[in-house]
C-alpha positions in Angstrom: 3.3 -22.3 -7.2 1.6 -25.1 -5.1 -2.3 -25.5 -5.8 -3.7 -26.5 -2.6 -5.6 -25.9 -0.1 -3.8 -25.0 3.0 -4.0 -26.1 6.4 -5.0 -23.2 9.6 -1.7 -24.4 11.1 0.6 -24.1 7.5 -1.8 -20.7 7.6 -0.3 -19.6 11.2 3.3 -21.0 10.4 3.1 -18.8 7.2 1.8 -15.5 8.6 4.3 -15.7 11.8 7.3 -15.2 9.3 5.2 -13.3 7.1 6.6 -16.0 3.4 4.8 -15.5 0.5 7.2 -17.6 -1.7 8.1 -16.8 -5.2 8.1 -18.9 -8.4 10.5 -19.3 -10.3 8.6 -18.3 -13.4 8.6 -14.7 -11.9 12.3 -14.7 -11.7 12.9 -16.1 -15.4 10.1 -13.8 -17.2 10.7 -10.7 -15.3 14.0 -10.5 -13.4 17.0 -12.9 -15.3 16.5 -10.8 -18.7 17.7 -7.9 -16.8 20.6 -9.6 -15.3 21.6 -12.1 -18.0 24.7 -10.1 -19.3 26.0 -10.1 -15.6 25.7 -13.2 -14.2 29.8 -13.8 -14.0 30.4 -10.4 -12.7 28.5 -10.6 -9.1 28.2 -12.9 -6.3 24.4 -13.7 -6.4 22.4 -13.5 -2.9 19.1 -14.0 -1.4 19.3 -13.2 2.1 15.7 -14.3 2.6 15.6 -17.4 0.3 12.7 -19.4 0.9 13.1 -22.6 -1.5 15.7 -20.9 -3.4 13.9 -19.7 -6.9 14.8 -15.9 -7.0 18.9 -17.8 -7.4 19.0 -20.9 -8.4 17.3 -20.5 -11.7 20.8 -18.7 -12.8 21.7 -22.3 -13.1 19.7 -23.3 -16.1 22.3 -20.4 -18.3 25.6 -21.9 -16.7 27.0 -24.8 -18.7 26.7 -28.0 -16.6 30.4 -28.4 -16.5 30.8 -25.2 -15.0 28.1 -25.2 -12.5 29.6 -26.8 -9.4 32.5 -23.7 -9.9 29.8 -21.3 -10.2 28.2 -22.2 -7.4 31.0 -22.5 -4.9 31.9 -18.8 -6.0 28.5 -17.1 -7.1 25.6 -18.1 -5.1 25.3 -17.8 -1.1 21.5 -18.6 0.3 20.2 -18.1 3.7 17.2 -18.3 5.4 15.3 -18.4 8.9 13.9 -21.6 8.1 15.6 -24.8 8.4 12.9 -26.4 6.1 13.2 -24.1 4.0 16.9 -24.7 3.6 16.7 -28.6 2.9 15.2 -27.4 0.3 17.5 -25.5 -1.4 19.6 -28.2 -1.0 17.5 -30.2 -2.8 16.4 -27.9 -6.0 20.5 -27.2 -5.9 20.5 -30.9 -6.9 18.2 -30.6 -9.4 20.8 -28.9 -11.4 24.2 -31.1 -10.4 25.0 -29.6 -7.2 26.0 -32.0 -4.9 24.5 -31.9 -1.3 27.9 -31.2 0.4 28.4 -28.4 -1.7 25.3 -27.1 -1.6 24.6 -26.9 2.1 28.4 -25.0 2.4 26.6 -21.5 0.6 23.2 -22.3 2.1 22.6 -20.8 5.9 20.5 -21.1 8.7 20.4 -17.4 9.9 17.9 -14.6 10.8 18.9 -11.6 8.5 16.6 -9.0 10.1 18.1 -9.3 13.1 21.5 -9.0 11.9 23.0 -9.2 8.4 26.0 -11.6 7.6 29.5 -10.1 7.8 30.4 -10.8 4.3 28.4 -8.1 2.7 30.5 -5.3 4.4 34.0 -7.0 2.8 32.1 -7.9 -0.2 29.2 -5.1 -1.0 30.6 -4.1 -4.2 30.7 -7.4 -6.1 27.3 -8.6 -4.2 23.9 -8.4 -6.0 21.0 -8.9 -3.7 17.7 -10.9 -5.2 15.1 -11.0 -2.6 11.5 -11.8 -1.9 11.9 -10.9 2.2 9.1 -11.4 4.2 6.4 -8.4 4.4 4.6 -7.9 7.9 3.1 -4.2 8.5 3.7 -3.5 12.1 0.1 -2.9 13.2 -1.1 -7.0 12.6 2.6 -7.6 14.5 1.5 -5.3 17.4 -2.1 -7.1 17.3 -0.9 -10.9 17.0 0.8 -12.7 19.8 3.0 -15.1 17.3 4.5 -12.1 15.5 5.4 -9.7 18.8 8.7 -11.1 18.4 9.6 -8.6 16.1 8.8 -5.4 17.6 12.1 -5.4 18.7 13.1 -4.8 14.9 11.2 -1.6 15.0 13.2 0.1 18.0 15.9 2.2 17.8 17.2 3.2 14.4 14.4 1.3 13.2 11.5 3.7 15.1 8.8 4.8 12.7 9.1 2.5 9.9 6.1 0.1 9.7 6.8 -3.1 7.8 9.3 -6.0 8.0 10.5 -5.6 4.3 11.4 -1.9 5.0 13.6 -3.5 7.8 15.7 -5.5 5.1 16.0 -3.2 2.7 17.4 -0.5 5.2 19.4 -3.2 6.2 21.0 -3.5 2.3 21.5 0.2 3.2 23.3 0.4 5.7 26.1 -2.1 4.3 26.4 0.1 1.6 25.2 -2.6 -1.2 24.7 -1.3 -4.8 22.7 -3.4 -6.6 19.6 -4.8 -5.4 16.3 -6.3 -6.7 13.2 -6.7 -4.4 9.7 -8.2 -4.6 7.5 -6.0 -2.2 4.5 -4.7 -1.8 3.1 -2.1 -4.3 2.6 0.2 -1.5 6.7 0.9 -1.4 5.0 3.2 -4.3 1.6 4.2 -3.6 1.3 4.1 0.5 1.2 6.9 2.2 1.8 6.6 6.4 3.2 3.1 5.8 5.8 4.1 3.5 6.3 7.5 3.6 9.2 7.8 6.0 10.8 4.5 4.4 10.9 6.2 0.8 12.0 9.3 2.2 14.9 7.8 4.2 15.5 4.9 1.3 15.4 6.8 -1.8 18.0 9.5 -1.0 20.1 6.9 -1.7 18.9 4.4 -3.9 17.7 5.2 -7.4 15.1 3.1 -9.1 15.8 1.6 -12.2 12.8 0.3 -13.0 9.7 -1.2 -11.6 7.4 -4.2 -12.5 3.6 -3.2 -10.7 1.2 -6.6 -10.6 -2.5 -5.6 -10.1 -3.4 -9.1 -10.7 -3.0 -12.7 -8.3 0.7 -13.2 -7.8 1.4 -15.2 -4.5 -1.2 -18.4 -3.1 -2.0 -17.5 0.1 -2.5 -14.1 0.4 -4.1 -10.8 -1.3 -1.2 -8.4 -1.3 -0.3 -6.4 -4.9 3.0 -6.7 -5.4 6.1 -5.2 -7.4 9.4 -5.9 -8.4 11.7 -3.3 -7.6 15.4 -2.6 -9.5 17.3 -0.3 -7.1 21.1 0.9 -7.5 23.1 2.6 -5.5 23.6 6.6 -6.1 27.2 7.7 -5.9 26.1 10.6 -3.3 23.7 10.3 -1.4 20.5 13.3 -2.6 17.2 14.2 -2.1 16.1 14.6 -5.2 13.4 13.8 -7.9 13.2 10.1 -8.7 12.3 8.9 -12.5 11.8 5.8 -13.9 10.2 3.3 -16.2 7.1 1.3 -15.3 5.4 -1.7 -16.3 2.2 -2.3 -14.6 0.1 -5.9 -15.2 -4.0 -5.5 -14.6 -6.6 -7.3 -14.9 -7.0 -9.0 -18.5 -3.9 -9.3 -18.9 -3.8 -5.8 -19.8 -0.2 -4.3 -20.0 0.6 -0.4 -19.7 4.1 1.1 -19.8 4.7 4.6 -18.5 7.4 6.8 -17.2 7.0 7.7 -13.0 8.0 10.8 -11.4 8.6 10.8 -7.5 9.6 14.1 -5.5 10.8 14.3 -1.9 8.5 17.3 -1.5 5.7 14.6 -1.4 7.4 12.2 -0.2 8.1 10.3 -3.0 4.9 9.0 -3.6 3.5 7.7 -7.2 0.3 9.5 -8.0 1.8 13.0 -6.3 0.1 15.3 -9.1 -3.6 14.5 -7.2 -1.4 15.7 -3.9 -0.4 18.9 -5.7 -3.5 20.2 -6.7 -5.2 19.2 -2.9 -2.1 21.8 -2.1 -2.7 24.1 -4.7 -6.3 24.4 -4.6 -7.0 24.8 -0.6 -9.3 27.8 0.4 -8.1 30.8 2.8 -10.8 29.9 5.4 -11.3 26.0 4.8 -14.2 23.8 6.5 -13.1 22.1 9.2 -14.0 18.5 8.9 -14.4 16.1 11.9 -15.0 12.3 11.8 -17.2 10.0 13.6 -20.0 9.8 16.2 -18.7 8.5 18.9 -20.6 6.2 22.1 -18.6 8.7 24.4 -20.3 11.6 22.7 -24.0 9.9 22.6 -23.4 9.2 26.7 -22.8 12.8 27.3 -25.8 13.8 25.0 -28.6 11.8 26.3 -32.1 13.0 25.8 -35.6 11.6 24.8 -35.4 12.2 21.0 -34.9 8.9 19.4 -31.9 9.0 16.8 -32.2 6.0 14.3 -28.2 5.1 13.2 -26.2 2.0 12.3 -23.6 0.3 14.5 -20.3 0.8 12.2 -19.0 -1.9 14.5 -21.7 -4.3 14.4 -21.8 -5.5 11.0 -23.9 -8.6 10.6 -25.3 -11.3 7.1 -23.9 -8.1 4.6 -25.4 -5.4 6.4 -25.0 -2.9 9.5 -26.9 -3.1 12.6 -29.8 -0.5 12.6 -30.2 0.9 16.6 -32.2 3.7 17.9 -30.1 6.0 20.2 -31.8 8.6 22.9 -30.0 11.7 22.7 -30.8 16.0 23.5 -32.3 18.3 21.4 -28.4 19.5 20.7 -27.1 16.3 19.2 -30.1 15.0 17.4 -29.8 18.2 15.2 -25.8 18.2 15.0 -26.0 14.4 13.6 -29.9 15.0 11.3 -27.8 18.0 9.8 -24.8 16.6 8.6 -25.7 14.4 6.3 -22.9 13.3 4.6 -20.7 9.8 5.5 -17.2 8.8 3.7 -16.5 5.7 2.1 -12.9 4.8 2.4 -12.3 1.6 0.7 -13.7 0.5 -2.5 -15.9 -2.1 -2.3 -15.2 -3.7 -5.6 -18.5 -2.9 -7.5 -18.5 0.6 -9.7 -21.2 2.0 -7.2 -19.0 1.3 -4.4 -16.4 3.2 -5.2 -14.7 5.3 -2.6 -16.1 9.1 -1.8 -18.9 10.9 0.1 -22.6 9.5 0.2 -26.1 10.5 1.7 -25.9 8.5 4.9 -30.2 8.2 4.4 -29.4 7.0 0.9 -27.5 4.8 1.6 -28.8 3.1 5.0 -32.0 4.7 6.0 -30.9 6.1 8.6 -30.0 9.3 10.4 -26.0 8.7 11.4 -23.3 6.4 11.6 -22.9 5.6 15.2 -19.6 3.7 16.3 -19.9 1.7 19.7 -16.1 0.5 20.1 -12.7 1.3 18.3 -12.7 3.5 15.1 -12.0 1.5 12.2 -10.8 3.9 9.0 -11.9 1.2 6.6 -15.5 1.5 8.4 -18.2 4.0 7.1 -17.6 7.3 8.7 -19.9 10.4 9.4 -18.7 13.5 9.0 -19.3 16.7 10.3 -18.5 20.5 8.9 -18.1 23.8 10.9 -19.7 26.3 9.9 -22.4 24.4 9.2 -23.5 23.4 5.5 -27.4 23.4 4.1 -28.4 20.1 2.8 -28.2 21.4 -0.8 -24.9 22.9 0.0 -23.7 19.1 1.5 -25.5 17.9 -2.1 -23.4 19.5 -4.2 -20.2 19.3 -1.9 -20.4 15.3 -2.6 -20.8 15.6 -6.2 -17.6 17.7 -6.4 -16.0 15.6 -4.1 -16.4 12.6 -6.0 -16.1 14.0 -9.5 -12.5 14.8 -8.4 -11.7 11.7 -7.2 -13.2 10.1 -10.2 -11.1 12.5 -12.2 -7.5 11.8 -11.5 -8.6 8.4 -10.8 -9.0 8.0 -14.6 -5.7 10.9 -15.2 -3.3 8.5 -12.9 -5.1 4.7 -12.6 -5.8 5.7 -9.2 -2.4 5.7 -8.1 -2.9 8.5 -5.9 -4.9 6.0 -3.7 -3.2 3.2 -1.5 -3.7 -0.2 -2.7 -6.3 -2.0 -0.9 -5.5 -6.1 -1.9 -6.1 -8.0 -4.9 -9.6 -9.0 -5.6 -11.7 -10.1 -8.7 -13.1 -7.1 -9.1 -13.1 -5.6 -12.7 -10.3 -3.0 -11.1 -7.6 -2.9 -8.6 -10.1 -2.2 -5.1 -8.1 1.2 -3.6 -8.4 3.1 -0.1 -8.8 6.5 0.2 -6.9 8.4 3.4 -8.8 10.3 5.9 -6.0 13.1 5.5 -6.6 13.0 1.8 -10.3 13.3 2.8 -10.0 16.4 4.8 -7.5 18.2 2.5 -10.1 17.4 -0.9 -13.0 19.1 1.3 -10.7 22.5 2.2 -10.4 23.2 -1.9 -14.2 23.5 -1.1 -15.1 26.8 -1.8 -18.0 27.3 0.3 -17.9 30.8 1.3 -19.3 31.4 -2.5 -21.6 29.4 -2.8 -25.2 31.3 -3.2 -27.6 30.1 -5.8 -25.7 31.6 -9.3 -22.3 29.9 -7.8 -24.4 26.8 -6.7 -26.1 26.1 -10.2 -23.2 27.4 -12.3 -21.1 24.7 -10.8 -23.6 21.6 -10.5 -23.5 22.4 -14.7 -19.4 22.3 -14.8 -19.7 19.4 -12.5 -22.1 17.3 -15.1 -20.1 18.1 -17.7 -17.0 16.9 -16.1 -15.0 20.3 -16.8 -12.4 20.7 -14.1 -10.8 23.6 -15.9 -14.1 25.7 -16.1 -14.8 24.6 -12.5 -11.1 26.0 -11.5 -11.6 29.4 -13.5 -15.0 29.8 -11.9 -13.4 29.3 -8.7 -11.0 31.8 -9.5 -13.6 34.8 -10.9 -15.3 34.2 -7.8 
């Protein structure tokens, strides 16, 4: 990997094709051991190659007398990049590949758009290496160099959200039966961004196994990645999806564990936290709604002053404080509800996703938001029928104490992976639908003050079990 500092223009160029390229280090220590024993059987391709170092490093295990052979009849690179091909050409070299033989398996070619019509005659003997390029549709939608590729999402493409989903449906399609990817992490642990993709993907792919890095991998950009070993099922089938995992934290810590994905939850890692939300959900749940909006302040206003922070005016590490003039009706809707949800974690152990006191935490009375809501902003919520302040007291510690609990059962993979930071743990976001769903196992039609104390003591001691059988006796 380069160490420099790069330039706002290299910055641009890089974001518009959305390249975070590989080392080859990655590909020797975690993908050639698992393809060593084949490497005569398969023509080897990276459709998306960059500088060439997911292939080329094959070369280093061919005798040099053979190479030029192998070559002509084993590797085939392409790329969008023209730059990117000369150097190919070059690292080819490196390892006695002449330039004119070189540049006849290395192509200038945009593979989203259309994928080369050797891998239809070819799909069986063809094993696809790959680091594509990763752009989620919403910064495509927002950013005038990378509109180009909403076209990508239309047609058999609508609903799926991110430029590597578009090249692996692309594999697919043509039917290819071995393929190894290096994507994001939240192919695993996303939920709207992925869920359709893995629904669609994994009916007929099955996962051999999967490398998860929750520690710096690429430069220039904060993404957790993994590498992904897919193979082709010989019928297509929705059906549970097991496999081995190897997951890389911070420290250098290492932990190995067997996954479990079912199409029932849409194959998502982590679905055991999902099970219990289902599970556990009151007859008559609260209803939950989200944030104070300026539309609702302009159709409330009054003469008592309101004292909030501008969730979208966030200036030198804090929120702006403003005082609002609102009616009798909506000062005592927003002083009631007391409660705001943090969605991402902030990287500290106190900032942790979950529920907080908004007066705690900000001194103020509410979380007002003057523009566009932002899930990743602190958000107010508000309960029908309405809660006491105790009541919202002891809601929160609940709340949290579940989070906290099958955040320590299943290293938080229930949660979608924020980005990589240096924060002692890998910084997570927490879903507004998984928000909502943990409230309605809330049983607060119970509550009086036996209920209440009996579970503030289950909830100290950190007994779920006791807190689900005094749910049920109730």
């Amino acid at each position: 990997m380069r160490n420099t500092i790069e330039s706002s223009e290299e910055n641009l160029h890089r974001r518009s094709y959305g390249v975070h390229l590989t080392s080859s280090d990655i590909f020797l220590k975690f993908i050639f051991p698992e393809i060593k024993e084949k490497i005569w059987g398969y023509k080897w391709v990276d459709l998306y190659a960059g500088e060439g170092n997911l292939i080329l490093p094959i070369l280093k295990s061919i005798p040099p007398a053979d190479r030029i052979n192998f070559f002509k009849n084993h590797i085939y690179l392409s790329d969008i990049q023209e730059e990117m091909l000369e150097k190919c050409i070059k690292r080819a070299s490196d390892y006695g590949i002449p330039p004119e033989v070189a540049s006849r398996n290395v192509e200038l070619r945009d593979n989203l758009e259309q994928s080369p019509d050797f891998l239809k005659d070819n799909r069986k003997s063809i094993f696809h290496i790959t680091n594509p390029p990763y752009l989620y549709l919403g910064y495509i939608r927002k950013n005038e160099e990378t509109q180009k590729y909403l076209k990508l999402f239309e047609g058999k493409n609508d609903g799926y959200q991110d430029l590597y989903q578009i090249a692996m449906l692309n594999d697919l399609r043509n039917q290819l039966d071995n393929l190894i990817y290096i994507i994001p992490s939240n192919f695993l642990f996303g939920a709207s961004v992925s869920n359709k993709f893995r629904n669609d993907f994994l009916q007929f792919y099955k996962i051999k196994k999967m490398i998860i890095f929750e520690t710096r991998i690429f430069e220039f950009t904060g993404t957790n990645i993994c590498i992904g070993f897919f193979e082709r099922k010989k019928v297509p089938k929705s059906e549970n999806v097991e496999f081995m995992g190897v997951k890389f934290k911070q420290h250098n810590k290492e932990i190995k564990k067997k996954y479990l994905l079912k199409p029932e939850y849409k194959y998502r890692a982590g679905y055991e936290f999902d099970d219990f939300l289902d599970k556990n959900r009151i007859k008559i749940p609260l209803t939950t709604n989200y944030y104070l909006l300026k539309k609702e302040v302009k159709n409330n206003i009054g003469i008592n002053k309101l004292s909030v922070i501008d969730a979208n005016n966030y200036k030198n590490n804090h929120y702006i404080k403003l005082d609002l003039k609102v009616n009798d009706n909506l000062k005592n809707k927003v002083e009631s509800n007391i409660l705001y949800v943090r969605t991402v974690d902030t990287g500290s152990i106190d900032g942790r996703v979950g529920l907080g006191i908004i007066a705690e935490d900000f001194n103020v009375d509410g979380i007002y938001v003057s523009g566009n809501t932002y899930r990743t902003h602190p958000i107010q919520l508000f309960f029908e029928p309405n809660l006491s302040q105790h009541e919202q007291f002891l809601l929160k510690d609940y709340f949290n104490f579940i989070l906290e609990y099958f955040r320590e059962k299943l290293d938080s993979e229930f949660l979608t992976t924020y980005k990589y930071s240096n924060a002692d743990y890998t910084r997570k976001y927490l879903g507004l639908t998984q928000v909502r769903k943990l409230i309605q196992t809330f049983p607060y039609m119970m509550m009086n003050e036996k209920f209440n104390q009996k579970l503030a003591s289950l909830i100290e001691k950190k007994d779920l079990d006791d807190i689900l059988d005094l749910f049920d006796a109730c």
